[in-house]
C-alpha positions in Angstrom: -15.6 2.3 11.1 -13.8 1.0 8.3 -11.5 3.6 6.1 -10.6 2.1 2.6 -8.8 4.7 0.8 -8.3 2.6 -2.2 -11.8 3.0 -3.5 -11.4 6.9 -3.1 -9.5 9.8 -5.3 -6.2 10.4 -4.7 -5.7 12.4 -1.5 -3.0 14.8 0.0 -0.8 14.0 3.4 1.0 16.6 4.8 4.3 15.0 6.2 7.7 16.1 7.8 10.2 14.5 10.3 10.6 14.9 13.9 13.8 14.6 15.9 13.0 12.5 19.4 15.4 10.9 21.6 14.7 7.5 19.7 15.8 9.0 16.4 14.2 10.8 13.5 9.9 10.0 13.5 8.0 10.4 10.0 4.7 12.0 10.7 2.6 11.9 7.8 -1.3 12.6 8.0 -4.2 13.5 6.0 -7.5 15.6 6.6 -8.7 12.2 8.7 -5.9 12.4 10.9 -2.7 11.2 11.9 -2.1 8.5 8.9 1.7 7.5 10.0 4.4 7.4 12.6 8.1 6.0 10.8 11.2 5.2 12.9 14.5 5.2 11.1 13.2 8.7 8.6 16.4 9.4 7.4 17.8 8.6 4.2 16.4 5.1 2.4 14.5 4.9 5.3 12.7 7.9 4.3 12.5 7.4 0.2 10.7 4.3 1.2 7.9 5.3 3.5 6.9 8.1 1.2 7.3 5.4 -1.8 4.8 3.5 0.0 2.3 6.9 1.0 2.2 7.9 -2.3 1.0 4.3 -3.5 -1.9 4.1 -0.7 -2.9 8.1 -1.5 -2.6 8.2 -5.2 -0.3 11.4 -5.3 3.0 11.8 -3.5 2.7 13.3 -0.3 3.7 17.0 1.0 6.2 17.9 3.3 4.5 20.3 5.0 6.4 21.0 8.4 3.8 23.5 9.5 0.5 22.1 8.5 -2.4 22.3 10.5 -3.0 18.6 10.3 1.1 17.6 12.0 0.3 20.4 14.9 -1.1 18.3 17.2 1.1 15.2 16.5 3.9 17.2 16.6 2.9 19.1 19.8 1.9 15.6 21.9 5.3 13.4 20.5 7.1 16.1 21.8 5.2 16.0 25.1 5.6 12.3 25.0 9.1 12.1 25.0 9.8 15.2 27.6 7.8 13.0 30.2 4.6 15.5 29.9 2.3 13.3 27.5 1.0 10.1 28.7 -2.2 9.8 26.4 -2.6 11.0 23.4 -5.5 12.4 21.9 -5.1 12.5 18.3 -7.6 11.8 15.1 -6.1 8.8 13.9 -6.2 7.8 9.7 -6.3 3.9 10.3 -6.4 3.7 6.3 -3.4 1.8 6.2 -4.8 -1.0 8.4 -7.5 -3.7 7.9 -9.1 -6.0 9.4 -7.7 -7.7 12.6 -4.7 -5.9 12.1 -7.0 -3.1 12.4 -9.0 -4.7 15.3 -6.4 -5.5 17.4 -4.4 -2.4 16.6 -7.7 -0.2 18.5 -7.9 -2.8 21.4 -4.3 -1.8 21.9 -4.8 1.6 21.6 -7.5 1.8 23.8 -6.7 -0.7 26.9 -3.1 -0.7 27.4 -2.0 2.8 28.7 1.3 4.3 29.5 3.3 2.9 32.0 1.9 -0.6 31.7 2.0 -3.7 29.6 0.7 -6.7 28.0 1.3 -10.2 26.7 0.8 -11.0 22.9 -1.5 -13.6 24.0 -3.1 -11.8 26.3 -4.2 -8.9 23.7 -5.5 -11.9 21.4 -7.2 -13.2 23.9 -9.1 -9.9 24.8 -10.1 -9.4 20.8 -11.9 -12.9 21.3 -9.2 -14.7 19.4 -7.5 -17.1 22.4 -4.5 -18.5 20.9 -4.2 -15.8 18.4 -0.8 -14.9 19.8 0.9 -14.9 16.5 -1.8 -13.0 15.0 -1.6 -10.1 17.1 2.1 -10.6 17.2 2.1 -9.7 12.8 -0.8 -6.9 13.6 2.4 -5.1 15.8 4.7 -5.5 13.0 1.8 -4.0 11.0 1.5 -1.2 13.5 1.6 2.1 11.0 1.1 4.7 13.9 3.9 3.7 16.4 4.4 5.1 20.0 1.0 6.4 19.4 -0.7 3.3 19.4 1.7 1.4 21.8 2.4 -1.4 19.9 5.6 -1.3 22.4 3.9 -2.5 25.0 2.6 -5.3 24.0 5.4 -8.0 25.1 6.3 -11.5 25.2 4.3 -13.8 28.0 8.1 -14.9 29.5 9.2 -11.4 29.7 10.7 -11.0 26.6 10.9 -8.3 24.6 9.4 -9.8 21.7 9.6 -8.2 18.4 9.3 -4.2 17.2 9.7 -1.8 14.1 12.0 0.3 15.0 14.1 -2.4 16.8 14.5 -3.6 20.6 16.9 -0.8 21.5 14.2 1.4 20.4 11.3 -0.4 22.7 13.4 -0.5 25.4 13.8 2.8 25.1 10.4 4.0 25.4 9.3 1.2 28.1 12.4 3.3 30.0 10.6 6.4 29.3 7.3 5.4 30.5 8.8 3.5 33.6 8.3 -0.2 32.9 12.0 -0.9 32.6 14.9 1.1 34.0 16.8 3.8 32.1 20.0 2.8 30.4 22.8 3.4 32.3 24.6 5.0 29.0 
């Protein structure tokens, strides 16, 4: 199913921010379902995300702390990062993806779960795209709904890091949570 807001009316998002132990998350979603996840939602940080909603919605969106449409988001990040929530079940808004980057962004979402990783080239390999490393590797980067499609878990085939939005600290952080590496001493 392919959602392409840009042929529709303008549409609302509810949105507000969530504190977590990686730092402040923008949760933003619509009537379809969670639309974004945003590290960094403080500040500029902030202004821009909701610069760049309100030009995919066609109206600025709400922040709506308590909407019906952030309770469940809200509810399973915050089971995520206590240790309790290890798949989440949320209706997901993949309007702000296309194509592969849309492609390879379910494959990730549905084969790679908690605890557990892959390579870059493995992923593109598994989307019938073999040396589509690089490819999968900008779909990541492209990722809209971090943590809740795992786009940090998807790592480099030498056991690197490799890249992530809300920068390597950040992914190491949440591999740590969910066991892969260890915790940081401090």
């Amino acid at each position: 199913m392919t959602d392409d807001s840009r042929d529709l009316p303008a549409r609302r998002a509810d949105w507000t921010v969530l504190d977590t132990p990686v730092g402040p998350l923008l949760l933003a979603a619509t009537d379809r379902g969670l639309l974004q996840v945003a590290f960094h939602a403080q500040g500029a940080a902030l202004r821009r995300a909701l610069t760049r909603l309100a030009a995919h919605l066609g109206t600025d969106p709400v922040e709506a702390p308590e909407a019906p449409s952030l309770a469940a988001p809200r509810e399973q990040l915050t089971g995520y990062f206590a240790g309790r929530t290890r798949e989440f079940r949320l209706d997901l808004d993949w309007s702000l993806t296309e194509g592969f980057t849309q492609e390879a962004l379910r494959l990730l979402a549905t084969s790679v779960p908690y605890g557990t990783v892959t390579g870059y080239g493995e992923l593109a390999r598994r989307s019938g795209r073999p040396g589509g490393a690089q490819a999968v590797g900008m779909a990541m980067g492209a990722n809209p709904l971090p943590v809740v499609v795992p786009c940090h878990r998807v790592v480099e085939s030498d056991g690197g890091l490799g890249g992530f939005s809300g920068g390597l600290e950040t992914k190491r952080r949440l591999l740590a949570l969910e066991g892969v590496l260890p915790a940081p001493l401090f």
